[in-house]
Structures are given as structure tokens and as C-alpha cells.
C-alpha positions in Angstrom: 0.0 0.0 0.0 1.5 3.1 -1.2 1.6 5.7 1.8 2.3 9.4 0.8 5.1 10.9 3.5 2.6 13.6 4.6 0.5 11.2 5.7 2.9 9.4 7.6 3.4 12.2 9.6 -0.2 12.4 10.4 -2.0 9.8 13.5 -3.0 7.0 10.6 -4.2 3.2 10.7 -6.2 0.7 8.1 -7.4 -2.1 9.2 -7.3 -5.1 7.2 -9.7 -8.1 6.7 -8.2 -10.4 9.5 -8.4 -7.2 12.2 -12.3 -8.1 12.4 -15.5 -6.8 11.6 -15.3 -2.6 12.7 -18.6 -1.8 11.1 -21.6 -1.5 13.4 -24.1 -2.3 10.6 -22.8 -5.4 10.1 -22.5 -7.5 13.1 -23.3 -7.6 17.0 -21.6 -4.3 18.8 -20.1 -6.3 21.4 -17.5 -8.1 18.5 -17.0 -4.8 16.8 -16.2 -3.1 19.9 -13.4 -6.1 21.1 -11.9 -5.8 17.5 -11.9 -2.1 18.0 -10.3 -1.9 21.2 -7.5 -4.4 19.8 -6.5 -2.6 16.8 -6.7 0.9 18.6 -4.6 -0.3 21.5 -2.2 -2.0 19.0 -2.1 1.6 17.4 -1.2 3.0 20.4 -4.1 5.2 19.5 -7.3 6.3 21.7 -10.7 4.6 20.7 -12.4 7.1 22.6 -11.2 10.1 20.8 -12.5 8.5 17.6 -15.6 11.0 15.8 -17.2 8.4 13.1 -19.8 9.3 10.6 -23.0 6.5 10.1 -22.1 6.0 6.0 -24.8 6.1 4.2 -23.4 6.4 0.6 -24.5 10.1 0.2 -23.0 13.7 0.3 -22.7 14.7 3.9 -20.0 16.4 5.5 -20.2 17.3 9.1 -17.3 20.0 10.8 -16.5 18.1 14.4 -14.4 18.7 17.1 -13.2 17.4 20.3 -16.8 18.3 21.8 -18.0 15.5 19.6 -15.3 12.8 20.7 -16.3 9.4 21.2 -19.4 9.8 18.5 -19.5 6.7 16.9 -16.4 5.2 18.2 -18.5 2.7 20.9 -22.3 2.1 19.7 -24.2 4.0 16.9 -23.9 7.8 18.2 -22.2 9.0 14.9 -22.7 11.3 13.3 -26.2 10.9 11.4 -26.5 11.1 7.5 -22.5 11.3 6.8 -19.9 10.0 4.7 -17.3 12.8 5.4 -15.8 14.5 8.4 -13.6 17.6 8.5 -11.4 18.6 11.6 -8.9 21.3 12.5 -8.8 20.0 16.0 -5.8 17.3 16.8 -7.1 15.9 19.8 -10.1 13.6 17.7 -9.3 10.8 15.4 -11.9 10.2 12.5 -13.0 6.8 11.2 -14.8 5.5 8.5 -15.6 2.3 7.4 -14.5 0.6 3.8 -15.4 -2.8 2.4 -14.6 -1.7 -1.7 -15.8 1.9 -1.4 -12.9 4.3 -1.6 -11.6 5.8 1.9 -10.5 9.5 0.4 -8.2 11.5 3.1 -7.3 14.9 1.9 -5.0 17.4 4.0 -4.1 20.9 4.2 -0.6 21.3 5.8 -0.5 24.5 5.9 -3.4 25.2 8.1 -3.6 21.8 9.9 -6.4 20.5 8.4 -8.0 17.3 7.6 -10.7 15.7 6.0 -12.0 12.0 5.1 -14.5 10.5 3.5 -16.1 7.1 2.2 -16.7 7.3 -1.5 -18.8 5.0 -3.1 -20.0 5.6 -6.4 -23.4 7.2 -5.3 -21.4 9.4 -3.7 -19.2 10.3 -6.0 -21.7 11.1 -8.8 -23.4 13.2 -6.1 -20.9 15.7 -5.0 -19.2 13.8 -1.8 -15.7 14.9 -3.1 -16.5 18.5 -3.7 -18.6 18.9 -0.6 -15.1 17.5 1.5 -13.1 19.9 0.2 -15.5 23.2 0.3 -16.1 21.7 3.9 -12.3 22.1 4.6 -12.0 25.3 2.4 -14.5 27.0 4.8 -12.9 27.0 7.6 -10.2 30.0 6.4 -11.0 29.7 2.5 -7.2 28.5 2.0 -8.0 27.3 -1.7 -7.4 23.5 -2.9 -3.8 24.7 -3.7 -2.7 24.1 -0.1 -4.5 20.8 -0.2 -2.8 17.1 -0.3 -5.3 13.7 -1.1 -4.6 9.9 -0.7 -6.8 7.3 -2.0 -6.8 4.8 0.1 -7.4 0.9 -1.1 -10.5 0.4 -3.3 -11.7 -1.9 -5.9 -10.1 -1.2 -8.9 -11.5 -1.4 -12.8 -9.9 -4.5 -13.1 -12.3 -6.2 -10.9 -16.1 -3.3 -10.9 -18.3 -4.7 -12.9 -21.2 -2.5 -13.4 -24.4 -2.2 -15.3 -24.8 0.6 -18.0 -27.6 2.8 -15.8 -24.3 3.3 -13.4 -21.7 3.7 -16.0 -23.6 6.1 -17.7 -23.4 8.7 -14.8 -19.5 8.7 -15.1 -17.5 10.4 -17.5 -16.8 7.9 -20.3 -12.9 8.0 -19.5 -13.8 6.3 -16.1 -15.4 3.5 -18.3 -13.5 0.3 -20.0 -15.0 -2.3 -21.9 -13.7 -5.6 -20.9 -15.2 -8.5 -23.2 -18.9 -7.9 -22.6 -18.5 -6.1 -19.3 -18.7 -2.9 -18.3 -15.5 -2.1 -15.9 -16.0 1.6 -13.4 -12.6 3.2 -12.5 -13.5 4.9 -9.0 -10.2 6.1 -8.7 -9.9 7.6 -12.4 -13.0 9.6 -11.4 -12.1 10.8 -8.1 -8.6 12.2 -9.3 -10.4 14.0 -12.7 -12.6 15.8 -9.9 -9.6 17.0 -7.7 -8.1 18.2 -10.8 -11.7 19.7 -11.7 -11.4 21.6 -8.6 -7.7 22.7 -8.5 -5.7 20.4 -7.1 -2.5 19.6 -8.9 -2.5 15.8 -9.8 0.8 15.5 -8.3 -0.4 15.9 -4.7 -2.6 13.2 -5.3 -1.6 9.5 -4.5 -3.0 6.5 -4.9 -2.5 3.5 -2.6 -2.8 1.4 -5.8 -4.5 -1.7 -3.9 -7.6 -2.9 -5.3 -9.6 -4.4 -2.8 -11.1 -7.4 -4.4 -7.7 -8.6 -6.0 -5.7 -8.3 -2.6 -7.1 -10.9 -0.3 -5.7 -8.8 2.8 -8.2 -6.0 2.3 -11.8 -6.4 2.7 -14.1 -6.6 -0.5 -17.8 -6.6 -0.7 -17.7 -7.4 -4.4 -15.7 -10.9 -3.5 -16.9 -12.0 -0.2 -20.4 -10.6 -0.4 -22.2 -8.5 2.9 -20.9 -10.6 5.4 -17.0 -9.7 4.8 -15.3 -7.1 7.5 -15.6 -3.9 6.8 -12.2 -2.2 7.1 -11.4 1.2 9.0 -10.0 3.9 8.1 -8.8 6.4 10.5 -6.8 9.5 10.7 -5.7 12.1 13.1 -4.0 16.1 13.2 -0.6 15.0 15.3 
């Protein structure tokens, strides 16, 4: 998994498939919570300071802070009817939850912020990248030139089938034809919209792991609804 060295230097862990189940939705609290704790504490990282949105494949981007520490990180408080979270406070760590869908971390260094996001392709043909970055924008209205973005592991074209309704709401250089399938590039799309919105392509890096071909990582696509949903997490040092 390609790591950029900005992100390094920020409080970062993925999980991977054998770390456990970490989404609510999909199994009993009480296992998601143990497998949790263990990769947090592994981490040397605070469970308690995590903020988590609920994911619900749409646009939402909620500002948080330390007031909303814990949201999410213990039960189903999250954050209600959001895929993205923005935060210029370092004493929170946010977390989403990835099983194919593309975790999407961008980072302004200059101002010490940071944003995440889970970006499926509802999402994504919504507006869930733009609203991240006007949500980090707003805070001093920096401009995406100060911004950094890592996408994190996702299922690549090789393996996305989709049907034509769906491919049809991407730009066609997101699409490949592959025999008599129709193959969606998530990653393509998200870096044509960075670019869309200023950011130079060279600050953006892909982890270049495709979920459902790297039996580590957690894929929907391969495993079906019962496969662990990974997490993503990411704090201001």
C-alpha cells in the first residue's frame, strides 16, 4: 500500500480483513467493539477520541471537534447522514468504514487540516468529493492549492463490474469495456474531480491496492455483505 510521507506524519491506521468486523451495521456491537479496542490499542491510539460518521453512501460532511469525541467510536452515536468529516482539532481521530468503497483522506498542511471520506460511487456522482473539500475550504478559505489527497485501497476497474444505468453517470474515460462487461474506475473519477477543482494531480496518490484482488483487504464485491468492513482512521498529530 502506497503511503504518501505527509500522511505518515499524520495519526493514521487501516485495518485489514483479519483485524475483524469494525462496522456496526454489520455484526453484534459487542465483536466490533473487542476488534476495536485491539487494533486501537495496538495503534497506540485512543478509541475514545474517535468521531465516526454513520455512512450512508451520500453527500454529507459534518465540521466536528473534540466536543463530539467518542461519536460513533463505541455504539451508533455517529454522526447521522455522513460520509465525510472535517477537523482542525488534533485531539479527535476520524474513522470510517470501507469494504470496496474508496476511503479518500485529503489534508491541508498549511493550516492543519483534515478531512476524510467514504466514497462509493453514489457518492461520488453526487458531489461527496466536492462537498469535503468546500467543507475544509470553509474553515479559512485556503484554496485546494494548499490541499494534499490519498486514496486509500478500493476496488479497482480490473475487478467493478457495473451495469450501464451506473456507468452512464461517469465520465466515459472512467469507463472500460472488458469482453462484454462494463468495468468503473473509481479512482480515475475521483482524481479527474480533484483536478476539476484545483488540485494539482501531483499531490494526489493512490494506494494502488484494489480491494477485491488483494485478499488482505476487505471486499464486498468478492466475499459478499458478510466480509469485514475495514477502518479507516486519521488524526491532526
Amino acid at each position: 500500500m502506497i503511503i504518501p510521507d505527509w500522511l505518515s506524519d499524520l495519526n493514521f491506521a487501516f485495518s485489514r480483513q483479519n483485524d475483524g468486523q469494525m462496522s456496526f451495521k454489520r455484526t453484534e456491537p459487542e465483536t466490533v467493539i473487542e476488534n476495536r479496542v485491539k487494533f486501537f490499542n495496538n495503534r497506540n491510539l485512543n478509541l475514545d477520541s474517535v468521531v465516526a460518521g454513520e455512512i450512508v453512501h451520500g453527500t454529507g460532511v459534518s465540521l466536528v471537534t473534540k466536543v463530539d469525541s467518542g461519536r460513533g467510536a463505541r455504539n451508533r452515536t455517529w454522526i447521522p447522514k455522513v460520509d465525510g468529516l472535517v477537523t482542525s482539532d488534533p485531539g479527535i481521530l476520524l474513522l470510517t468504514t470501507h469494504a470496496d468503497c474508496a476511503p479518500l483522506i485529503i489534508y491541508n498542511p498549511k493550516h492543519k487540516i483534515l478531512g476524510q471520506a467514504h466514497a462509493g460511487w453514489r457518492g461520488l456522482v453526487s458531489g461527496i468529493v466536492e462537498n469535503l473539500i468546500e467543507t475544509l475550504n470553509s474553515i479559512n478559505g485556503s484554496g485546494s492549492g494548499n490541499l494534499r489527497a490519498w486514496i486509500g485501497p478500493t476496488i479497482g476497474a480490473c475487478c467493478y463490474e457495473v451495469d450501464v444505468n451506473v456507468a452512464e453517470q461517469f465520465p466515459q474515460e472512467c469507463c472500460y469495456l472488458n469482453g462484454g462487461s462494463i468495468r468503473l474506475s473509481l479512482v480515475r473519477f475521483i482524481r479527474m474531480e480533484l483536478e476539476r477543482l484545483g488540485f494539482n494531480p501531483q499531490l494526489v496518490t493512490d494506494s494502488e491496492v484494489c480491494t477485491s484482488c488483494d485478499k488482505q483487504f476487505s471486499s464486498m464485491r468478492r466475499d459478499g455483505i458478510h466480509t469485514n468492513a475495514m477502518a479507516c482512521v486519521t488524526g491532526l498529530p
